[in-house]
VEXVO-357374 format. One record per residue (C-alpha): residue number from 1; x, y, z. Coordinates in Angstrom, 3 decimals, always signed. Layout:
% residues N
@pos = NUM	east = X	north = Y	up = Z
...
% end
This chain:
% residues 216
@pos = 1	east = +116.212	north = +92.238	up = +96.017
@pos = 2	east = +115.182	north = +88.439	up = +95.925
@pos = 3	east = +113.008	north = +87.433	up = +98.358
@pos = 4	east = +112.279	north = +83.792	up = +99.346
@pos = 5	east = +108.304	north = +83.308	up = +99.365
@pos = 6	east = +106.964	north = +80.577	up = +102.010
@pos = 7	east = +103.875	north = +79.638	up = +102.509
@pos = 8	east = +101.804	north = +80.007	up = +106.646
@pos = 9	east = +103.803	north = +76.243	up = +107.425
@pos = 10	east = +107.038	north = +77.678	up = +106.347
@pos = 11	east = +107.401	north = +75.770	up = +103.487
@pos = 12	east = +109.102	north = +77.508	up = +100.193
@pos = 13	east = +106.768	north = +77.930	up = +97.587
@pos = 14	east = +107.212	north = +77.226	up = +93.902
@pos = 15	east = +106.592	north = +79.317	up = +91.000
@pos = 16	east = +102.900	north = +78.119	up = +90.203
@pos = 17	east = +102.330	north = +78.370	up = +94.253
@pos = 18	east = +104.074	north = +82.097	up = +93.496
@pos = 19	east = +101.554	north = +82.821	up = +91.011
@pos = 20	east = +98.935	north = +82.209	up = +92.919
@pos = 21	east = +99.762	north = +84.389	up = +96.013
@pos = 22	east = +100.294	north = +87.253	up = +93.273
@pos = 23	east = +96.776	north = +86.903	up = +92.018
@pos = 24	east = +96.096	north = +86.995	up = +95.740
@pos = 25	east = +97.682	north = +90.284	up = +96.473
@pos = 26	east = +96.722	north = +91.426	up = +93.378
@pos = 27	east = +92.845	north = +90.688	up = +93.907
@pos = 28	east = +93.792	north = +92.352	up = +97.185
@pos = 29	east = +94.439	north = +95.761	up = +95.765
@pos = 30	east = +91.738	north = +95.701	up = +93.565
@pos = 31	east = +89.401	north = +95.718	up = +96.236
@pos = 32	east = +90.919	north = +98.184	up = +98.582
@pos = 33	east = +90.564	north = +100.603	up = +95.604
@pos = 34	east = +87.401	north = +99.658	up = +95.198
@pos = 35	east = +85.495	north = +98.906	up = +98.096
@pos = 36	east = +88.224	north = +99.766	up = +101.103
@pos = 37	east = +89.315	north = +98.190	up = +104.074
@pos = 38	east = +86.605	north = +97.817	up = +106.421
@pos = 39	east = +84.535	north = +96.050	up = +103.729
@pos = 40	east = +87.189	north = +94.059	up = +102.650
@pos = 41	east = +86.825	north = +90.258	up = +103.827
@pos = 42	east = +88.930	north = +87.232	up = +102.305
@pos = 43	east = +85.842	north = +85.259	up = +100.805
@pos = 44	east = +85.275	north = +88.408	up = +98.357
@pos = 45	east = +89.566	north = +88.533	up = +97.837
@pos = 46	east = +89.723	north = +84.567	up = +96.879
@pos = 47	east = +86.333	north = +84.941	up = +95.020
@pos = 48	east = +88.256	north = +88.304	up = +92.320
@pos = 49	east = +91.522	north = +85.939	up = +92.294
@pos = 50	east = +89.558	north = +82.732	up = +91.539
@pos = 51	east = +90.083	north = +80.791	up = +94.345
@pos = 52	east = +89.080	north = +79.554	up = +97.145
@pos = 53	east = +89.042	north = +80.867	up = +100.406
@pos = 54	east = +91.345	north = +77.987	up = +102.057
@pos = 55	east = +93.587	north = +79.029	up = +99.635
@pos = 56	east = +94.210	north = +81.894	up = +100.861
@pos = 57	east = +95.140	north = +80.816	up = +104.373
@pos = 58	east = +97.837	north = +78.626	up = +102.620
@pos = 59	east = +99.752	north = +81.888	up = +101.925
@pos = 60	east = +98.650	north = +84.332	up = +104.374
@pos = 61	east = +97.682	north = +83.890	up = +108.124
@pos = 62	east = +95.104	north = +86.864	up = +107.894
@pos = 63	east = +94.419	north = +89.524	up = +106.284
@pos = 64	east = +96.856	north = +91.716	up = +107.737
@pos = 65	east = +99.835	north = +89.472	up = +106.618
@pos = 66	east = +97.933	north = +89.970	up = +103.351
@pos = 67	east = +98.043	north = +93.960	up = +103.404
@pos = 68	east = +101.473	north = +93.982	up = +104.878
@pos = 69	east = +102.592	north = +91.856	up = +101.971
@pos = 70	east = +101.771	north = +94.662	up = +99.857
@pos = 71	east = +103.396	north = +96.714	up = +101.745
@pos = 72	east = +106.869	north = +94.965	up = +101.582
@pos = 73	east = +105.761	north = +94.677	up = +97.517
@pos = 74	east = +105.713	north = +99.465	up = +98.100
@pos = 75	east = +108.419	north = +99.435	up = +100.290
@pos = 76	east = +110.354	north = +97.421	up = +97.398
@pos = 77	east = +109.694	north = +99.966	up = +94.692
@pos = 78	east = +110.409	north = +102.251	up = +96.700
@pos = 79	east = +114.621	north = +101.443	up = +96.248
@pos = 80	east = +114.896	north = +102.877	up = +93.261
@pos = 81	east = +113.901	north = +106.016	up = +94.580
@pos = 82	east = +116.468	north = +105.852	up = +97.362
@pos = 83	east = +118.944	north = +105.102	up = +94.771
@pos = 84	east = +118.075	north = +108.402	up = +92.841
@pos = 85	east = +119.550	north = +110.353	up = +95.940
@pos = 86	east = +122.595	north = +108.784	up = +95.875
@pos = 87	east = +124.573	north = +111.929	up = +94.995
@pos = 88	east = +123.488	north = +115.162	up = +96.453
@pos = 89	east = +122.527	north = +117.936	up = +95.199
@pos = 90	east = +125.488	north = +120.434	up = +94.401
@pos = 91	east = +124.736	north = +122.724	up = +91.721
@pos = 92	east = +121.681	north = +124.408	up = +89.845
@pos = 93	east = +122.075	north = +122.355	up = +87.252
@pos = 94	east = +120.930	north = +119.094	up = +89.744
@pos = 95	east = +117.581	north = +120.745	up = +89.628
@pos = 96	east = +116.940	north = +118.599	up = +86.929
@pos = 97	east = +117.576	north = +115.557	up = +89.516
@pos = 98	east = +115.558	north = +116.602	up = +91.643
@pos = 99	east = +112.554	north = +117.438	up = +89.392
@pos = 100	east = +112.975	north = +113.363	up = +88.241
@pos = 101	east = +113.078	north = +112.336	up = +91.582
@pos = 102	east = +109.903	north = +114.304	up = +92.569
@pos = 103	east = +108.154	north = +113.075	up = +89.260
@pos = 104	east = +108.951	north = +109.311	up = +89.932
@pos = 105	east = +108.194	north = +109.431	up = +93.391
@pos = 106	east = +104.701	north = +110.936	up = +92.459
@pos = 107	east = +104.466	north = +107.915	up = +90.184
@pos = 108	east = +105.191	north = +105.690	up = +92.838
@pos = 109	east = +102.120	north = +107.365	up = +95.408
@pos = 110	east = +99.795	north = +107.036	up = +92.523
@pos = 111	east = +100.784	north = +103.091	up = +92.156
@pos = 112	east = +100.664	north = +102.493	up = +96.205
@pos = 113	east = +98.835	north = +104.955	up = +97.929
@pos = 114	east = +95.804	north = +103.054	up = +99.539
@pos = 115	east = +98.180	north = +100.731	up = +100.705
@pos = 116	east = +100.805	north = +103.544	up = +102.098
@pos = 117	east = +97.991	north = +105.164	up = +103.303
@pos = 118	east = +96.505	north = +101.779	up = +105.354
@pos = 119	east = +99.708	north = +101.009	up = +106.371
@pos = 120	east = +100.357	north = +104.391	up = +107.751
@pos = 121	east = +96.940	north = +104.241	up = +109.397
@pos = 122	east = +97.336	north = +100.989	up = +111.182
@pos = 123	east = +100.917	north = +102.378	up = +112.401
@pos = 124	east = +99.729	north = +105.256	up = +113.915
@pos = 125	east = +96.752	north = +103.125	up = +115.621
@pos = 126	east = +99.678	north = +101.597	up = +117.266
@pos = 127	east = +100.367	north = +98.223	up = +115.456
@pos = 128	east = +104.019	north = +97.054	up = +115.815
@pos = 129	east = +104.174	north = +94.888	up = +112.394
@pos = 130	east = +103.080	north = +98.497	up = +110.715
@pos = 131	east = +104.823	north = +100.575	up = +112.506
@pos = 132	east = +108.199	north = +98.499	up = +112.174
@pos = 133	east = +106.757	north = +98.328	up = +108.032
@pos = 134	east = +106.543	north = +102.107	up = +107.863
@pos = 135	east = +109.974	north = +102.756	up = +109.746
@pos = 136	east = +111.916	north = +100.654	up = +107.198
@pos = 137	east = +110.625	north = +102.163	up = +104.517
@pos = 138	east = +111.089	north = +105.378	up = +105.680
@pos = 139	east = +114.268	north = +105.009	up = +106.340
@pos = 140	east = +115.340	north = +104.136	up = +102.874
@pos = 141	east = +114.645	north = +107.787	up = +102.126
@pos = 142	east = +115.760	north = +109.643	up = +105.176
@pos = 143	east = +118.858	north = +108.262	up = +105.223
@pos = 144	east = +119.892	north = +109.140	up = +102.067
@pos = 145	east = +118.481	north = +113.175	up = +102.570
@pos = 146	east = +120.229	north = +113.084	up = +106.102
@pos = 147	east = +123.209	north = +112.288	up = +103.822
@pos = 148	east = +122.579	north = +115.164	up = +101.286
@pos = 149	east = +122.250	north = +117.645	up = +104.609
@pos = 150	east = +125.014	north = +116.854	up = +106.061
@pos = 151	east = +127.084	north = +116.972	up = +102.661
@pos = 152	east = +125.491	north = +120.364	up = +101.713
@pos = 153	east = +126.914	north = +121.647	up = +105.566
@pos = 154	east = +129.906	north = +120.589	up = +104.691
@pos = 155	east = +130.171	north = +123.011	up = +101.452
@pos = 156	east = +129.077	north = +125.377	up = +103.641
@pos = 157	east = +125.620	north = +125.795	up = +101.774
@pos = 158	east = +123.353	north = +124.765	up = +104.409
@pos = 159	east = +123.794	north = +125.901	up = +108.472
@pos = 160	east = +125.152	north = +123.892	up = +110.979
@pos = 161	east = +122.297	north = +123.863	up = +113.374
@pos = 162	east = +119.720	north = +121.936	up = +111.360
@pos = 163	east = +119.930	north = +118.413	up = +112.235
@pos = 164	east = +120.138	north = +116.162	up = +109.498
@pos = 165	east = +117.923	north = +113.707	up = +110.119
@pos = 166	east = +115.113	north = +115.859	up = +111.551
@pos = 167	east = +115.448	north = +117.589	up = +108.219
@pos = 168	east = +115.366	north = +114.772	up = +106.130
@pos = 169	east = +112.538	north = +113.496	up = +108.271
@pos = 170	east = +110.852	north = +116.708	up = +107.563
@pos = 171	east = +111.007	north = +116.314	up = +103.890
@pos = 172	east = +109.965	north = +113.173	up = +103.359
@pos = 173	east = +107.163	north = +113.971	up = +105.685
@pos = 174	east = +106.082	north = +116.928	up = +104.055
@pos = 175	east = +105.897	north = +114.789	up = +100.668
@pos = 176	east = +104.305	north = +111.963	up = +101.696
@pos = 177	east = +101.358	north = +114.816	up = +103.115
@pos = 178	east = +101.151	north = +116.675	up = +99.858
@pos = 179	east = +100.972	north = +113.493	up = +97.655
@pos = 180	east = +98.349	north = +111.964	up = +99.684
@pos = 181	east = +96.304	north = +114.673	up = +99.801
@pos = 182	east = +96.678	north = +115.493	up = +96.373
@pos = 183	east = +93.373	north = +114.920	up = +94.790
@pos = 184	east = +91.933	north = +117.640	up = +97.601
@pos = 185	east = +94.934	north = +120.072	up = +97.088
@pos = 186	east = +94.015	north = +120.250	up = +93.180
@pos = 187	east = +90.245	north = +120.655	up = +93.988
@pos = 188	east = +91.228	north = +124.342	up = +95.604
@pos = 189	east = +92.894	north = +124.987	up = +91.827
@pos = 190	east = +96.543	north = +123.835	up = +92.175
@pos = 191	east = +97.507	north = +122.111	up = +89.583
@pos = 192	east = +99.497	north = +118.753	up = +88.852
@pos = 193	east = +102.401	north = +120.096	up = +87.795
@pos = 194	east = +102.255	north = +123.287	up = +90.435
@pos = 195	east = +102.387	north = +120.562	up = +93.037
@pos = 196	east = +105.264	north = +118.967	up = +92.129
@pos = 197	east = +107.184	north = +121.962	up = +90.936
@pos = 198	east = +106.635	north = +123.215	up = +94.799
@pos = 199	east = +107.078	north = +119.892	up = +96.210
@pos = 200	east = +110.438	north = +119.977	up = +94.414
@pos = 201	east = +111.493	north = +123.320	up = +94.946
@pos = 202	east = +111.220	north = +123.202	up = +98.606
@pos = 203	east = +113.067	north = +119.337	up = +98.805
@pos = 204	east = +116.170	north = +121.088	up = +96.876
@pos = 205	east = +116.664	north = +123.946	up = +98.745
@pos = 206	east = +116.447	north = +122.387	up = +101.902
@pos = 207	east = +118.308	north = +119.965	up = +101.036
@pos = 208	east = +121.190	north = +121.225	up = +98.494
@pos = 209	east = +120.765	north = +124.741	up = +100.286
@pos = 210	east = +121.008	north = +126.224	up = +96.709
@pos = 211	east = +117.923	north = +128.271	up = +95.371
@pos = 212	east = +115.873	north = +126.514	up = +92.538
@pos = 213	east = +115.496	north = +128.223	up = +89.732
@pos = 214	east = +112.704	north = +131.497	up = +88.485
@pos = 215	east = +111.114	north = +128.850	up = +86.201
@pos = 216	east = +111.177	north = +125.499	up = +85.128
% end
């Protein structure tokens, strides 16, 4: 999806300008990895992108517009997911789908997760730019899941009384916990791959209604 970038006076911004807000973001990340968020203050962000600090106001009114930046930047890469979910789930043999699915969205936690994890934060503090963040991205993926209940009901695999989207809701939920937590899970002896094998197992039965296979 193209996005128009602007800078704080609502003027479009040209490539070189573009650059610089990446190196921005970019510097940004770093240092949430790093040092987190409640040491993070713009002078030490325009100092790691090689800049200076009035720059940064140029692009970003604060340094929440900064962080939820990044989060539009997840909530991008995040699509491709979505689009992996396109088709349900109707057969054993789409265990293989799901398995990719699970495997590229655990790629995708790995690349965002202090941000996801910030961004969640702030929502559930209350914030309305987060929280409206974390619903549309959300979304992307419920929707679709809602859409692989509903067809799974209609094969007569799954029962009529779950709900769709409280399902789907549930899934992506129960996910987005595992993944996060993930580093702690495998400190009590679970392994990568026994995480995601469970993570998928229980996202394709649930969802497909259709019992993953002994092994693999």
């Amino acid at each position: 999806m193209s996005v128009t970038l602007t800078a704080t006076d609502g003027r479009i911004i040209g490539e070189r300008a573009a650059a610089t807000r990446r190196r921005l973001l970019d510097a940004t990340v770093k240092l949430l990895n790093t040092e987190g968020v409640l040491d993070l203050k713009v002078v030490d962000i325009t100092r790691e992108a090689g800049a200076a600090p009035a720059t940064f106001y140029q692009y970003f009114a604060d340094l929440d517009s900064a962080i939820l930046a990044l989060v539009d930047d997840a909530t991008e890469d995040e699509r491709p997911l979505a689009a992996m979910l396109d088709a349900p789930w109707t057969t054993a043999a789409d265990w293989v789908r799901c398995r990719e699915f699970v495997d590229a969205y655990g790629v995708y936690w790995n690349d965002h997760q202090r941000v996801i994890t910030l961004r969640n934060l702030r929502a559930d503090e209350g914030d309305a730019s987060f929280r409206g963040a974390r619903v549309r991205a959300d979304l992307l993926i419920i929707r679709k899941m809602a859409d692989m209940v509903r067809a799974s009901q209609e094969a007569g695999r799954l029962p009529g009384l779950l709900d769709p989207f409280a399902t789907a809701a549930g899934m992506r939920a129960m996910a987005d916990r595992l993944f996060q937590h993930e580093a702690s899970i495998r400190l009590r002896g679970t392994t990568r791959e026994g995480l995601r094998t469970t993570i998928a197992a229980i996202l394709f039965h649930t969802l497909s209604g259709i019992a993953p296979p002994v092994s693999g």
